[in-house]
N, C-alpha and C positions, 0 to 999 in steps of 0.2 A: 713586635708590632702586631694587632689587632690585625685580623683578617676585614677587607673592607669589600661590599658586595656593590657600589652604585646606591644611588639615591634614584628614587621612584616620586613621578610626580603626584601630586592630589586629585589630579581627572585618572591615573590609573588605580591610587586605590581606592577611587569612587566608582568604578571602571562597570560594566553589567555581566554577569557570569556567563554572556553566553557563547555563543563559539568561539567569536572575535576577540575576545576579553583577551585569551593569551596573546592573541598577532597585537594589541593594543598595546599589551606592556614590553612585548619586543621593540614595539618604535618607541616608546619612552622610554625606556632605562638609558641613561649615561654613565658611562663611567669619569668618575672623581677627576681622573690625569685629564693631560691635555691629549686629545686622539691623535695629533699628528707624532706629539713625542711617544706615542706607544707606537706607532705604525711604525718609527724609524727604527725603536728599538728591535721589533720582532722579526722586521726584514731585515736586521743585522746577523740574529741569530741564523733567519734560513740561507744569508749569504754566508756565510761562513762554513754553512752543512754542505750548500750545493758546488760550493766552490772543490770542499773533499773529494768529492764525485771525479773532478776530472785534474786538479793540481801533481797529483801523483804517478801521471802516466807518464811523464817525457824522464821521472825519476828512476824509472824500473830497472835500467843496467844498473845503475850508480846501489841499489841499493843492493840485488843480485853479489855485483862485486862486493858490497861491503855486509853481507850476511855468509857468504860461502854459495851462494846458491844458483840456479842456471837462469838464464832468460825466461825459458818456459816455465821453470816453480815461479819467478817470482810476479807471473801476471796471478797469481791465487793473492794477491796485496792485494787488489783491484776485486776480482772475484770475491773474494769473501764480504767487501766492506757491500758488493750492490746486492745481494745475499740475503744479510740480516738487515741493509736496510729495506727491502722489498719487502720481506717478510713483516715487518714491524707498521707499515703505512697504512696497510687498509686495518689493522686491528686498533692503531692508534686513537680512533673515539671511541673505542669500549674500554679503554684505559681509561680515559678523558673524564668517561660516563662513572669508572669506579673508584677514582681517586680525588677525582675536579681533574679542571683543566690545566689552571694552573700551576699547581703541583705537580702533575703530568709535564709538563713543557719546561718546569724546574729542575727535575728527577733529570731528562732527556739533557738538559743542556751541562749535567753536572757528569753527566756518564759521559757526553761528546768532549769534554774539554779534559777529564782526566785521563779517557782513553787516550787521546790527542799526546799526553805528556809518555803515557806507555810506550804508545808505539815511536816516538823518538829515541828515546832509549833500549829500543827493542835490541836483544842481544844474539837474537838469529831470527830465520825466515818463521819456524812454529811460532815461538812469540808474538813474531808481526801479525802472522793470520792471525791470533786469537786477540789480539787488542786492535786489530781493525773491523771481529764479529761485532766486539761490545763497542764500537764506536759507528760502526753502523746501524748498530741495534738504537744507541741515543739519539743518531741523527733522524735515526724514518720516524721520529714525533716531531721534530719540530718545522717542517716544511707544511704538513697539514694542522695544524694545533697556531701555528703562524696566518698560516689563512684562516681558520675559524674566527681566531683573536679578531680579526681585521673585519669578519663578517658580521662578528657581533657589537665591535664598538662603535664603526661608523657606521652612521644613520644612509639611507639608501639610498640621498642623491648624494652622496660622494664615494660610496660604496666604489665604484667601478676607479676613480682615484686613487683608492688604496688597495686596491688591486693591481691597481698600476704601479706603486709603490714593490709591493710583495712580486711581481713579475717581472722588475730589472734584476730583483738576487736571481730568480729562477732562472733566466734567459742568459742575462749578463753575466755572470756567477760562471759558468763553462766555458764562456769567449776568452777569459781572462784568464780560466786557470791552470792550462798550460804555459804560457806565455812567462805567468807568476813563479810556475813551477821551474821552468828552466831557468828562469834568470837566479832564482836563489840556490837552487841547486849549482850552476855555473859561480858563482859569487861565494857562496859559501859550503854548505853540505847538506845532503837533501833530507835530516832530520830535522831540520828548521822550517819544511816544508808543514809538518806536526806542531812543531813547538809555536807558530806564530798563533796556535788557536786561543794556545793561553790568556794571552793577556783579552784580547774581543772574547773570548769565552766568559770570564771571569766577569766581566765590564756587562755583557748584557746579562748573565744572573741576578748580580746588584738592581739590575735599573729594572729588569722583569719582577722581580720581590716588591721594589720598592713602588713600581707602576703599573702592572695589570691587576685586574680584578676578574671574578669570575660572574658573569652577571646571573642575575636572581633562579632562573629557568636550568641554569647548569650547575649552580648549588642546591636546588632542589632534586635535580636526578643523581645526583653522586652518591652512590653505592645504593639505589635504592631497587630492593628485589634481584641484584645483578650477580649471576652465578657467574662460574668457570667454567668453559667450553670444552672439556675433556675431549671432545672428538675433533669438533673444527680446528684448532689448532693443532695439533696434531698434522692433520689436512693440509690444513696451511703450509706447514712450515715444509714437509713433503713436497708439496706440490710446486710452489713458489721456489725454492731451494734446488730442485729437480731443472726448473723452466729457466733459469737464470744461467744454471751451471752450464744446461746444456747449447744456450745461445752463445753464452763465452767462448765455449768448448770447439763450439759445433764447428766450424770452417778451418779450425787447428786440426781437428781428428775426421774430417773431411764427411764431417753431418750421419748420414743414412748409413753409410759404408762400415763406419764403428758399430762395436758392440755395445758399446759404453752410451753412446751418443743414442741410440735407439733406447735402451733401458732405461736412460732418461727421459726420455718425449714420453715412453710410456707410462712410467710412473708419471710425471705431471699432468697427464694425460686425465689418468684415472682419478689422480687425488683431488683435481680443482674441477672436476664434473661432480665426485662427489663432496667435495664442500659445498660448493652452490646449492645442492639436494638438500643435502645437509640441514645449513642452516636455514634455508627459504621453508624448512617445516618446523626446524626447533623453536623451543620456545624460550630461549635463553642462547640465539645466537651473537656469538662474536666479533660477524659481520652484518650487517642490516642490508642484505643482499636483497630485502624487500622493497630498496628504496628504487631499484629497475622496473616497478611497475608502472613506476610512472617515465612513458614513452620518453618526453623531453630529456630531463634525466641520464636517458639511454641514448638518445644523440651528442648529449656533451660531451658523456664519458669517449663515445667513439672518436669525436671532434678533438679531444684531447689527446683520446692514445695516436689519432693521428697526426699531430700536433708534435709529439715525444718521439714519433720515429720522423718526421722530414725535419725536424730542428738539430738532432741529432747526427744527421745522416748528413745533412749539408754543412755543418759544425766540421764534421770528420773529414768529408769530402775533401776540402778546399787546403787544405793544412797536411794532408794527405800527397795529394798529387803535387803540389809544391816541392815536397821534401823528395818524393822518392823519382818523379821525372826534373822535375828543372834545378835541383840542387841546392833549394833553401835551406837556410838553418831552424832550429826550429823556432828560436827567437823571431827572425823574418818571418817565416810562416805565420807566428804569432800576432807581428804586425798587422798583415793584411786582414786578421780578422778582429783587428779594432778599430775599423772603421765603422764599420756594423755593429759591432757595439757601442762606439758614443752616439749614434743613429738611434740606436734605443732607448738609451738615457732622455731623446727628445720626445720618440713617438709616443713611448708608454704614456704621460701624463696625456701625451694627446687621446688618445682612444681612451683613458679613462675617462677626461671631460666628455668626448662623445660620447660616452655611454650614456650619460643624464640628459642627453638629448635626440638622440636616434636610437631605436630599437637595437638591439644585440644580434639578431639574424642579421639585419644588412652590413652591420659592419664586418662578421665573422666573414659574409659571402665578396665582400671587399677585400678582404685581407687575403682570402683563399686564390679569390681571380689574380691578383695581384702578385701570391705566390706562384701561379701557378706557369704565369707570363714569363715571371722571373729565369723560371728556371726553364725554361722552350730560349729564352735570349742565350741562359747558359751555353744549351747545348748549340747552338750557334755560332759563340766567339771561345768557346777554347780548348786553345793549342796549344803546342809546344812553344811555338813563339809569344804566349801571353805575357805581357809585362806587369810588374809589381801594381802599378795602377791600373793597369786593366783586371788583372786579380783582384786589387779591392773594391774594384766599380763594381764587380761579379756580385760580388758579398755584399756590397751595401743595396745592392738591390733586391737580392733575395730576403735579408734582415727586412724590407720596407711592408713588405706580404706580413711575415711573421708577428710587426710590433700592432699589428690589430687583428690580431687572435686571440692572444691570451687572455686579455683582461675580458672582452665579451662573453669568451667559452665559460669564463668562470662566474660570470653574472649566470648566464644560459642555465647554468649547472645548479640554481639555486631556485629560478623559477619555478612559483607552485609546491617549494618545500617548506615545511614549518620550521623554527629558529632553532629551536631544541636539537632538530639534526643537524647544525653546523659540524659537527664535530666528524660525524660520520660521513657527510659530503666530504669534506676536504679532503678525509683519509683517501673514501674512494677515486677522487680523481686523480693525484697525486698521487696514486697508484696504480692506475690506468697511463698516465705521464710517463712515470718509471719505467714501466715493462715496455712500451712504446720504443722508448728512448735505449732498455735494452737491443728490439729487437731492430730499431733500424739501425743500430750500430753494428752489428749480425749482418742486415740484409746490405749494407755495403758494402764491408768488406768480402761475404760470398759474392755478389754483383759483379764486384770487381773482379774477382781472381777469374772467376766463371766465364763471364765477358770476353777478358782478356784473351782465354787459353780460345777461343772462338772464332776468334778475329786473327788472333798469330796463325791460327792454320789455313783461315783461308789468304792471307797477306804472303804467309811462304810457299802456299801453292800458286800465288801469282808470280814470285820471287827464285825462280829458277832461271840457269845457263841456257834453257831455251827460250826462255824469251826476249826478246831483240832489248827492249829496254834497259830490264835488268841485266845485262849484256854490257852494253853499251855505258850502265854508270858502275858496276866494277871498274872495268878498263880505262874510267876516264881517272874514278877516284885514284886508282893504282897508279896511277900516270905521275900524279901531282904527287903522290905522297914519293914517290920513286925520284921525282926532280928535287924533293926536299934531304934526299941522301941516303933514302932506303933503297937494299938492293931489290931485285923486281920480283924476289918471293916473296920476301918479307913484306911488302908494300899491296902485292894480291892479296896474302892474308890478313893485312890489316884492313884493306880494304872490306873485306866479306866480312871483318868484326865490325866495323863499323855501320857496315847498312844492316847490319843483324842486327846492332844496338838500335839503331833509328828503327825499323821494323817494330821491336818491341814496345817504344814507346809510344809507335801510331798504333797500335795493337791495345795499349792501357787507355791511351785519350781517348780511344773510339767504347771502350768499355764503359769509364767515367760516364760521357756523352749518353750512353745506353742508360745508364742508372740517373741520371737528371731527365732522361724522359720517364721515367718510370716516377721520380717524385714530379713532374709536370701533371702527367695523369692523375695520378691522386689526390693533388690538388685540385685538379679540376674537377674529381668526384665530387670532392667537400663542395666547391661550391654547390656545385647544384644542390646537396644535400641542406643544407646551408636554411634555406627557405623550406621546409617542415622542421625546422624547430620552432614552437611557440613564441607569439607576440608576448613581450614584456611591455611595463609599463616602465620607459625610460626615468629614471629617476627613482621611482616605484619602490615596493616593498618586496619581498621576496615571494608573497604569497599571491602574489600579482599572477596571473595565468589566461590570456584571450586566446580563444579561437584555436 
C-alpha cells in the first residue's frame, strides 16, 4: 500500500511565503482516516506500554520462584524495563525526525509486542532482563510518538479532547495494572502477564499501517541533514541509566551510606549536566534541549515532572498501607483504587471540553488547589480504623485534583511552539513524567521507612513501665488475655507484643500522614505556580502565546 501524507487545501497551496505560511498549513492539513478512529488506536498502543510499567509488580515472587532467583534479583524485571524505557523517551523525536514518525511508532510497537512474547517464555532471570531492555526500549516511543500523532491530527479546538483520550491510558493504565496483574497471575500464571500484549500488539500495528499518516512538515524533515550524536548518547544513556538505577536502588542499599549508591548520583550527576552543555551548543543535537528557552515550556515540563511524582506517589501510597497495616489482599487493595479510576474515565473528557473554553493556567491551578485540599483531608481521616469505603472515598478524591492536570499541562506544553516540534515536545515531557514518576516512587518509600523509624522512637520513649498509662494497659491487657486461659506469663508477654505491634502501626500511619503533607505542600506550590504560565488562546493554535 502507497504511503499516504493528507490532502492540503487550495487556500494553503495558494498560502503567502511568509512567516505564517507554515502555522497555515499546520491548521489545514487533515489526515484521510477518521481522527477519532486514530486517537482510539494510538491510545490503545500507549495503554498497553503504560500498563507494562506497573502490571508486573505484584508478579515478582511468582516469577523469582519460577526462574531460580531471590526476591531482591528479581526487582531488576522492573528495573531494567524503566531503564531503557527512560533512556529511549526524550531521544524519541530524533528518531521520529530520521526515519518519519510513523515508521518510528511501527518499528516501536513491533519491538514491544515480540519482546512481550520473549519475555514470557523467558527461561531464567538474565533472559528476562535482556528482553524486558528491548521491550522497554520499544515501549519509550510510543507514549510520546502517541501524543504527537494526536497533536498533529486534531485541529486545536478538540485538541485538549484528545489529550484527554491519550491521558486515561497514561493515568488509568497504573490503577488497573496491579489489580490485572494479580488477578492473572492468581488465575493462571504470570507469563500471561506478557503473552496478553500479543494479540492488542498485533491488532494496533494493523490498524496504525492501515490508519496513520505522517503529515506534510514531518515528511519533509525525515532524514534531512540529521547526523548521529556520538556524544549525547553516550550521555544519555550514562546518565539516565545511572539516575534510574540509583532511585530503584537507593532505600534497598540505604541511599548516601552505599558505595554504589553514591557512584551513581555521581555519575548521573556529571553525565546529564554534561549532556545538556552538550547538546544546547551542538549542532546536530539528539535532544532539542533548546526548546527550554522558552520559559512557558519550562513551567510545563516542571508541572509535569511534578504531576509524575504525586500521581505516582499517592498510586503507591494507598495500596501500600492497605496491604501491609490493615491486611488487604492485593486484589482488595486493587479495588479501592478503581474508584478513582472510573472517576477518570468521567473527568478527562471533561477538562478536555474545558480546555476549548477556559484558559489552561486556570484549570491546571484548579486541579492543583483541589489536589492539594485532597490530600490535607487525607492526612486528617486516616487510620488504622479506616474502612474499605472510606479508603476509596480517600482515592476518589485525590483522583478529582489529578483528572484536570494532565490534559491542560499538555496543551500548556505546546503553547508558543511550532508544529514541526511535536515530536520533540512529547518526547520531552513524557520524560520529564517518567523520572517524576520514578522519583516519587523513591521519595515514598524512603518517607516512609524514615518517618516511621521517627515516630517508633519517640512513641517507645513514651511507652515505658514508668509511665502510669502504659502501666496500666499492660496489666489490663494481661488481664483479659490471662481470663481467656493463658497462664499470667504467657499473657504479660503477649500483652507487651501486642501494644508493640499497635505501637508500630501508629508509628507508620503517623509516617504515611507526614508524606501526604508533604504532597499537600507541593501541591500547593503548583498552584500558585500555576498562574505564570502563559495565557492561551482556548481553542487556539499552538502558536498562540499572550502576555
Amino acid at each position: 500500500m502507497a504511503e499516504n501524507y493528507g490532502v492540503l487545501s487550495n487556500s494553503r497551496r495558494n498560502a503567502p511565503s511568509d512567516g505564517r505560511a507554515a502555522s497555515a498549513s499546520h491548521e489545514l492539513w487533515q489526515p484521510q482516516s477518521n481522527i477519532w478512529l486514530i486517537g482510539v488506536v494510538v491510545a490503545l498502543a500507549a495503554f498497553m506500554e503504560v500498563l507494562d510499567t506497573s502490571i508486573a509488580n505484584v508478579a515478582l515472587p511468582y516469577m523469582a520462584g519460577s526462574l531460580g532467583a531471590t526476591n531482591d534479583e528479581s526487582t531488576w524485571v522492573l528495573t531494567s524495563y524503566l531503564v531503557s524505557n527512560a533512556i529511549v523517551l526524550p531521544i524519541s523525536g530524533w528518531f521520529a525526525n530520521v526515519i518519519g514518525r510513523k515508521r518510528f511508532f511501527m518499528m516501536c510497537l513491533v519491538i514491544f509486542t515480540l519482546s512481550s512474547l520473549l519475555c514470557g517464555i523467558a527461561p531464567s532471570l538474565g533472559a528476562m532482563i535482556f528482553f524486558r531492555v528491548l521491550q522497554g526500549a520499544g515501549g519509550g516511543g510510543l507514549q510520546p510518538m502517541a501524543q504527537a500523532i494526536l497533536a498533529d491530527t486534531f485541529p486545536p479546538r478538540l485538541r485538549g479532547v484528545a489529550f484527554a483520550l491519550y491521558g486515561i491510558t497514561t493515568i488509568v493504565a497504573p490503577t488497573v495494572g496491579p489489580t490485572l496483574g494479580g488477578w492473572i497471575t492468581d488465575n493462571y500464571t504470570w507469563r500471561w502477564i506478557f503473552f496478553i500484549n500479543l494479540p492488542v500488539g498485533i491488532l494496533a500495528l494493523l490498524l496504525v499501517y492501515r490508519l496513520i499518516e505522517d503529515p506534510p512538515w514531518v515528511k519533509r524533515a525525515k532524514g534531512a541533514g540529521i547526523k548521529f550524536d556520538y556524544v549525547g548518547v553516550p550521555l544519555l544513556v550514562l546518565g539516565v541509566g545511572a539516575l534510574q538505577v540509583m532511585l530503584d536502588k537507593g532505600q534497598e542499599d540505604d541511599w548516601f551510606g552505599s558505595h554504589f549508591i553514591m557512584i551513581l548520583a555521581v555519575l548521573a550527576a556529571v553525565s546529564l549536566v554534561s549532556l545538556v552543555l552538550w547538546e544546547w551548543f551542538s549542532k546536530a543535537p539528539i535532544i532539542d534541549v533548546r526548546l527550554y528557552k522558552n520559559l512557558n515550556f519550562v513551567g510545563a515540563n516542571a508541572m509535569m515532572f511534578v504531576l509524575g511524582i504525586v500521581l505516582f506517589s499517592s498510586l503507591v501510597m494507598m495500596p501500600l498501607y492497605l496491604q501491609s497495616l490493615m491486611g488487604y489482599t492485593a486484589e482488595s487493595a486493587g479495588l479501592v483504587l478503581s474508584g478513582g479510576g472510573l472517576l477518570l474515565l468521567f473527568l478527562m473528557p471533561v477538562a478536555g471540553t474545558l480546555s476549548s473554553k477556559v484558559q489552561a493556567r486556570y484549570i491546571i491551578a484548579f486541579g492543583w488547589l483541589t489536589l492539594s485540599l485532597a490530600m490535607y483531608y487525607t492526612t486528617q481521616n486516616i487510620d488504622l480504623q479506616i474502612s474499605f469505603w472510606s479508603a476509596t472515598k480517600l482515592r476518589v478524591l485525590q483522583v478529582f485534583g489529578l483528572g484536570f492536570l494532565f490534559v491542560p499541562i499538555n496543551l500548556a506544553s505546546y503553547v508558543g511552539m511550532p508544529a514541526e516540534k511535536s515530536n520533540n515536545i512529547a518526547g520531552l515531557v513524557n520524560f520529564m513524567r517518567n523520572i517524576g514518576s520514578s522519583i516519587g516512587t523513591s521519595m515514598v518509600t524512603t518517607l516512609i521507612a524514615r518517618r516511621s523509624q521517627s515516630h517508633q522512637v519517640y512513641l517507645v520513649a513514651h511507652s515505658s513501665l514508668g509511665k502510669p498509662a502504659f502501666s496500666l494497659a499492660v496489666r489490663a491487657l494481661a488481664a483479659r488475655l490471662a481470663g481467656s486461659g493463658l497462664d499470667i506469663t504467657t499473657a504479660s508477654r503477649k500483652a507487651y507484643g501486642l501494644i508493640y505491634g499497635t505501637l508500630i502501626g501508629q508509628a507508620t500511619t503517623l509516617a504515611y500522614i507526614d508524606t501526604y503533607w508533604v504532597l499537600a505542600v507541593g501541591a500547593g506550590v503548583m498552584f500558585l505556580l500555576s498562574f505564570a504560565l502563559k495565557r492561551n488562546e482556548p481553542g487556539g493554535g499552538r502558536e498562540v502565546a499572550i502576555g
